[in-house]
Structures are given as C-alpha cells and as structure tokens.
C-alpha positions in Angstrom: 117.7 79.5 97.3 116.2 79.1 93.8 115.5 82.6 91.6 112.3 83.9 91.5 110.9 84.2 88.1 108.8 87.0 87.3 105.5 86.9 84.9 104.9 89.5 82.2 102.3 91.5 84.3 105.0 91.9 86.9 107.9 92.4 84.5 105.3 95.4 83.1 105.0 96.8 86.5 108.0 96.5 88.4 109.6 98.3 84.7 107.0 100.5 84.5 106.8 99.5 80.3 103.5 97.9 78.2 103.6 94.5 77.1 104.3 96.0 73.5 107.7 97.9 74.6 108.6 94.8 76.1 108.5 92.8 72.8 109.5 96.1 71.1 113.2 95.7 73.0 113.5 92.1 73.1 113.1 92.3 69.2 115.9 95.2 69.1 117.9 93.3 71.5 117.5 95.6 74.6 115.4 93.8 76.9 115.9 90.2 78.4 114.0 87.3 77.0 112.5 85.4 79.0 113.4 81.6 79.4 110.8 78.5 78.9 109.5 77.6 82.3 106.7 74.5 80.8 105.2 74.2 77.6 103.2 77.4 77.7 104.8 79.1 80.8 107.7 81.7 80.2 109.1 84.1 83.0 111.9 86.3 83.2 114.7 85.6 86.0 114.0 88.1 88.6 118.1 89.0 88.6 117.5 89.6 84.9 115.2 92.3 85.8 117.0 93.7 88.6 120.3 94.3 86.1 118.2 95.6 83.5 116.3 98.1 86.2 120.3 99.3 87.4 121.5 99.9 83.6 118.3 102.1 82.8 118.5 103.7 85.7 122.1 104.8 86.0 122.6 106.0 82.2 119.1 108.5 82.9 121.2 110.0 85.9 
C-alpha cells in the first residue's frame, strides 16, 4: 500500500501548529520537510507525521 501524503492544512491540523511554526521548525531543523510531489505540489509523508506527533508527545509527558 502506497503512503498517504498529507497537505499543509492537514499537517496544521492533525499538529495542532500554524503554517508559520511549521516553517519556523523546518528552518531550525525540528520539523519534517516535506518532499516534491509535482512541480508545484509538496506534501509531507503521513509516517513522517506520525513520528513527529510520538516524539512531541512522549518528551511533554
């Protein structure tokens, strides 16, 4: 089965973070990039997601 890719609006929801915290962590190295899915289509792999979700939320507990 083929990973889902996720759109920023859906990266911003499902993390709960705005488009400019996204960017804001990417630049520092602390949030996935996305990878190129056309010439003007990026997405982040879902998995990529999920890992980052499951490291935030384990070092708040």
């Amino acid at each position: 089965m083929a990973e889902r890719h996720l759109r920023r609006p859906d990266v911003e929801y499902i993390t709960g973070l705005s488009r400019s915290t996204i960017y804001a962590l990417m630049d520092k190295g602390k949030f996935p990039r996305p990878v190129k899915l056309g010439a003007r289509i990026v997405a982040w792999p879902e998995s990529c997601i999920d890992a980052w979700l499951a490291q935030h939320t384990h070092s708040e507990n």
